[in-house]
C-alpha positions as a Markdown table, in Angstrom:
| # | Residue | x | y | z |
|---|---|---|---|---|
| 1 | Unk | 0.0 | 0.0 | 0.0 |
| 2 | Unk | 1.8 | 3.5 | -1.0 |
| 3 | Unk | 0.8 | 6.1 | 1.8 |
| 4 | Unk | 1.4 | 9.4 | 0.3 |
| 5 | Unk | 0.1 | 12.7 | 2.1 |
| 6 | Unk | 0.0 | 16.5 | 2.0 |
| 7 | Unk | 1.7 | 18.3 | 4.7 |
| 8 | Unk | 1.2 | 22.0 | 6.0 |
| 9 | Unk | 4.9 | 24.2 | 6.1 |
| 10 | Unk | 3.6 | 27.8 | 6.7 |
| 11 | Unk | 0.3 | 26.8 | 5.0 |
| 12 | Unk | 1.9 | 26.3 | 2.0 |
| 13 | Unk | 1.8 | 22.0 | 1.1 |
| 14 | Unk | 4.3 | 19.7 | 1.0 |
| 15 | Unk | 4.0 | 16.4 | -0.8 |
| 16 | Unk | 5.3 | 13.3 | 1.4 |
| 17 | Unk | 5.4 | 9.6 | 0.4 |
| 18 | Unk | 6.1 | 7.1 | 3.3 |
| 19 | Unk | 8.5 | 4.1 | 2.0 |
| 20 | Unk | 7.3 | 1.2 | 4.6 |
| 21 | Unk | 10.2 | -1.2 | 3.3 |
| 22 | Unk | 12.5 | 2.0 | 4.9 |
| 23 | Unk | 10.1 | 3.4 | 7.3 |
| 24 | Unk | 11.3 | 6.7 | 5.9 |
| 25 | Unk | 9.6 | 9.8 | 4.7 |
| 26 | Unk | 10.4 | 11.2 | 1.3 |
| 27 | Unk | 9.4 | 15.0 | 0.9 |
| 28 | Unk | 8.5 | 16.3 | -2.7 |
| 29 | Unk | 11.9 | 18.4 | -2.7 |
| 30 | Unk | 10.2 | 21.6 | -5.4 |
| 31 | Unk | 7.2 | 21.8 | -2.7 |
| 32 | Unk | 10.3 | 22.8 | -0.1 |
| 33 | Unk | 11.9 | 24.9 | -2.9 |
| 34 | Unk | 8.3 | 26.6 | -3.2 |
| 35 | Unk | 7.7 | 27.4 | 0.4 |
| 36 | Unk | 11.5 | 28.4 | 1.4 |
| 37 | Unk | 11.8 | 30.5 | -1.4 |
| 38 | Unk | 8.6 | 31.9 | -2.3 |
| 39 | Unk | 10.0 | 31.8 | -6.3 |
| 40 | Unk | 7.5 | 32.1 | -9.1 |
| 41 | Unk | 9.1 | 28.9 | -10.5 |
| 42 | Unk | 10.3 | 27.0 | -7.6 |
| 43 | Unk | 11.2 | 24.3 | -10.5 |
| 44 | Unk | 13.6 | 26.2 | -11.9 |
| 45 | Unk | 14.6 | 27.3 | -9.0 |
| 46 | Unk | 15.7 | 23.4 | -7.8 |
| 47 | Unk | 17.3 | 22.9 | -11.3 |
| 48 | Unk | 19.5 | 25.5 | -11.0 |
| 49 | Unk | 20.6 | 24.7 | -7.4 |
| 50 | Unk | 21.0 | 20.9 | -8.3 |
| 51 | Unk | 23.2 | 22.0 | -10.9 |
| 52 | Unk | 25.1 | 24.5 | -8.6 |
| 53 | Unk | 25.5 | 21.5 | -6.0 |
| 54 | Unk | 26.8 | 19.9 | -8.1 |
| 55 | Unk | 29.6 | 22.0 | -9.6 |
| 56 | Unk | 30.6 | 22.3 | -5.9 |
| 57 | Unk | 30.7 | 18.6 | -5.5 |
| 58 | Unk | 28.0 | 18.4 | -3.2 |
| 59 | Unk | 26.4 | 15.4 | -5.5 |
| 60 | Unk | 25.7 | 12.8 | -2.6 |
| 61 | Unk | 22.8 | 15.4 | -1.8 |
| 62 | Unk | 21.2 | 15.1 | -5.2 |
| 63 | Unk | 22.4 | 11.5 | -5.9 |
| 64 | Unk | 20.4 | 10.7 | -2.5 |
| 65 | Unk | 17.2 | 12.9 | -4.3 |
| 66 | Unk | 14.7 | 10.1 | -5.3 |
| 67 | Unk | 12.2 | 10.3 | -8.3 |
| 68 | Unk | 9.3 | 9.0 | -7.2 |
| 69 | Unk | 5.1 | 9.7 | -8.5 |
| 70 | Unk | 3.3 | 11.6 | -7.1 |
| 71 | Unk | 0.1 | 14.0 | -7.7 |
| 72 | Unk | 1.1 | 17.0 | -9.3 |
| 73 | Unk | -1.6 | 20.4 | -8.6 |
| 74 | Unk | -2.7 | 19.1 | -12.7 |
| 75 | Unk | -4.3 | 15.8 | -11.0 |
| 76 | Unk | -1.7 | 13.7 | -12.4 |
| 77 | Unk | 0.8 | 11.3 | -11.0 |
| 78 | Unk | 4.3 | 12.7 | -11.7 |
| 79 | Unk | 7.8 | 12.1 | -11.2 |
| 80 | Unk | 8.8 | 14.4 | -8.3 |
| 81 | Unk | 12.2 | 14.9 | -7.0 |
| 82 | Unk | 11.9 | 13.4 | -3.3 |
| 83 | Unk | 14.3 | 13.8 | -0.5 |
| 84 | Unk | 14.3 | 11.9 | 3.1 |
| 85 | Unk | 15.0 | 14.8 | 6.2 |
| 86 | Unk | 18.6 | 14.3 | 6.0 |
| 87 | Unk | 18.4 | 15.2 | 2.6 |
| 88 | Unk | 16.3 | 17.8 | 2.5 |
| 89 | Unk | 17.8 | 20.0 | 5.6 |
| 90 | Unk | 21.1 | 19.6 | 3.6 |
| 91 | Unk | 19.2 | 21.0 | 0.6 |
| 92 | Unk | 17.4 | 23.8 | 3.0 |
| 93 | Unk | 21.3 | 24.8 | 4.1 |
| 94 | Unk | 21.9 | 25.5 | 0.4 |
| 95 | Unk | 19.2 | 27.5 | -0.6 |
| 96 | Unk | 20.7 | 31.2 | -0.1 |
């Protein structure tokens, strides 16, 4: 059974997907983007960091970044970058 949710961050939502086989949560990492950021295009916004991250040679954060399906705001099931806490505070401590 997939258990996927919406979560409340400042009243903005945050797509989670619980992995039982881990007993981990994964967070949709553009929903964090969105509501750190408040950017018009938060998907952008996580490109261009993923791509800075990686120039530094910070790629075990978005090597660890999952792509799993989940319900886009269109009503359909898309890949979505996903990223378990660890991941995502290091992502938070990059976002300028």
């Amino acid at each position: 059974m997939v258990k996927t949710k919406i979560s409340l961050f400042e009243g903005r939502k945050i797509r989670r997907h619980w992995d039982k086989k881990k007993e981990v949560w994964y967070f949709s990492v553009v929903d964090i983007i969105s509501a750190l950021t408040e950017s018009k295009n938060p998907q952008v916004y996580w490109r261009v960091l993923k791509k800075r991250l990686a120039d530094e040679g910070s790629t075990e954060t978005v090597t660890n970044c999952n792509g799993l399906k989940m319900k886009a705001p269109d009503g359909k099931m898309r890949l979505t970058d996903c990223a378990d806490v660890e991941s995502i505070l290091r992502i938070v401590q990059s976002v300028p």
